[in-house]
N, C-alpha and C positions, 0 to 999 in steps of 0.2 A: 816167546823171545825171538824164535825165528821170522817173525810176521816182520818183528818192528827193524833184523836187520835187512828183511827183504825190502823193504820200503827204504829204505836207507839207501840200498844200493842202487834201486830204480831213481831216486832223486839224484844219488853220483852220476848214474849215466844220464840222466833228461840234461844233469847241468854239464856236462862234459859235451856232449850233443850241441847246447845253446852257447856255448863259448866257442865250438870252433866253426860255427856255422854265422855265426854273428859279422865278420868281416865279410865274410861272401855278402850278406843280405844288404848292410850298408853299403857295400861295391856297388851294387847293383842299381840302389834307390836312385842315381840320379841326379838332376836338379830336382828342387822343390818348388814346390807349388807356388812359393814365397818368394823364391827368389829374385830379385831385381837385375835390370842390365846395367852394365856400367862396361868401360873402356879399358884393356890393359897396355899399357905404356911398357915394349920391351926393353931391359936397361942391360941384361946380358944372355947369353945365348951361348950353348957350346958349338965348336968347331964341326961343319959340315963334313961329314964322313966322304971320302974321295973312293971312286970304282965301286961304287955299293950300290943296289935298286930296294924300292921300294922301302916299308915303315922302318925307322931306325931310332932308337932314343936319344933323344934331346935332354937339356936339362935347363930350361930356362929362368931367370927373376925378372921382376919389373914392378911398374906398380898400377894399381887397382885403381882409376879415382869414377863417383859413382854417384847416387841420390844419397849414400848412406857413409861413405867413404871417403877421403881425399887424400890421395897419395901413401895409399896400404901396400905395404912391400911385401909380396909374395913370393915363391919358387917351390916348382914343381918339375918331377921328371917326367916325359909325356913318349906315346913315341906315336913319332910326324912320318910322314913319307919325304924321303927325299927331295924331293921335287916340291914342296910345300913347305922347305925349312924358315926359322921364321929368323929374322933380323932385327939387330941391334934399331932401335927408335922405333921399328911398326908399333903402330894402334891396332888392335885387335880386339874385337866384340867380345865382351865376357858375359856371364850371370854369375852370381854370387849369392852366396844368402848372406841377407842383410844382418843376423844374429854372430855368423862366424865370417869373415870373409876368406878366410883362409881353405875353405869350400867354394870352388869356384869352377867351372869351365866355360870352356870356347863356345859361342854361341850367342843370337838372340833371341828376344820374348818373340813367340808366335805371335804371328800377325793377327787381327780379330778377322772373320770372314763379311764381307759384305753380302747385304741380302741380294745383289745382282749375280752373287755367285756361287747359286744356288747348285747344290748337282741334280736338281729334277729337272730333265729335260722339257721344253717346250712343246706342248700336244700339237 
């Protein structure tokens, strides 16, 4: 009988372990492999902090329009550096995964490398 509660309790803890480690690892993941670019369109933005340096949080909405998308209303709290706040109307590169959009960040699709730019130097 002791076997089957010892098993019991290693399974509580493996699943107690995998639940609170779970948000760190999806943090973490990124974009996806999948994801496509598209445009965000900003529609509101919080107030620029005055006398402050460097990253500070923002809270931004706007909307998404994309290959997969047209005009998907997002918002997110992010945190910008100062001197990078962003404003009412910018267009702003995004990726998205085409499945959720509401997974999205700043950024775009890496460029393909051309074979002129190779890093083997010439003999």
């Amino acid at each position: 009988m002791s076997g089957v509660v010892e098993i019991a309790v290693m399974l509580l803890i493996i699943g107690a372990i995998a639940l609170l480690a779970a948000p760190w690892i999806m943090r973490r993941r990124g974009a996806g492999s999948d994801w496509v670019p598209g445009t965000l369109l900003v529609t509101g933005v919080s107030p620029r902090p005055d006398g402050v340096t460097g990253e500070q949080y923002v809270t931004i909405t706007g909307v998404i329009n994309g290959p997969t998308v047209d005009e998907y209303v997002v918002y997110a709290r992010l945190a910008v550096d100062v001197n990078e706040w962003p404003t009412m109307g910018a267009l702003m590169d995004v990726m998205y995964s085409p499945k959720n959009p509401e997974k999205w960040g700043f950024g775009r699709p890496p460029q393909p490398q051309s074979p002129n730019d190779s890093a083997m130097p010439d003999p």
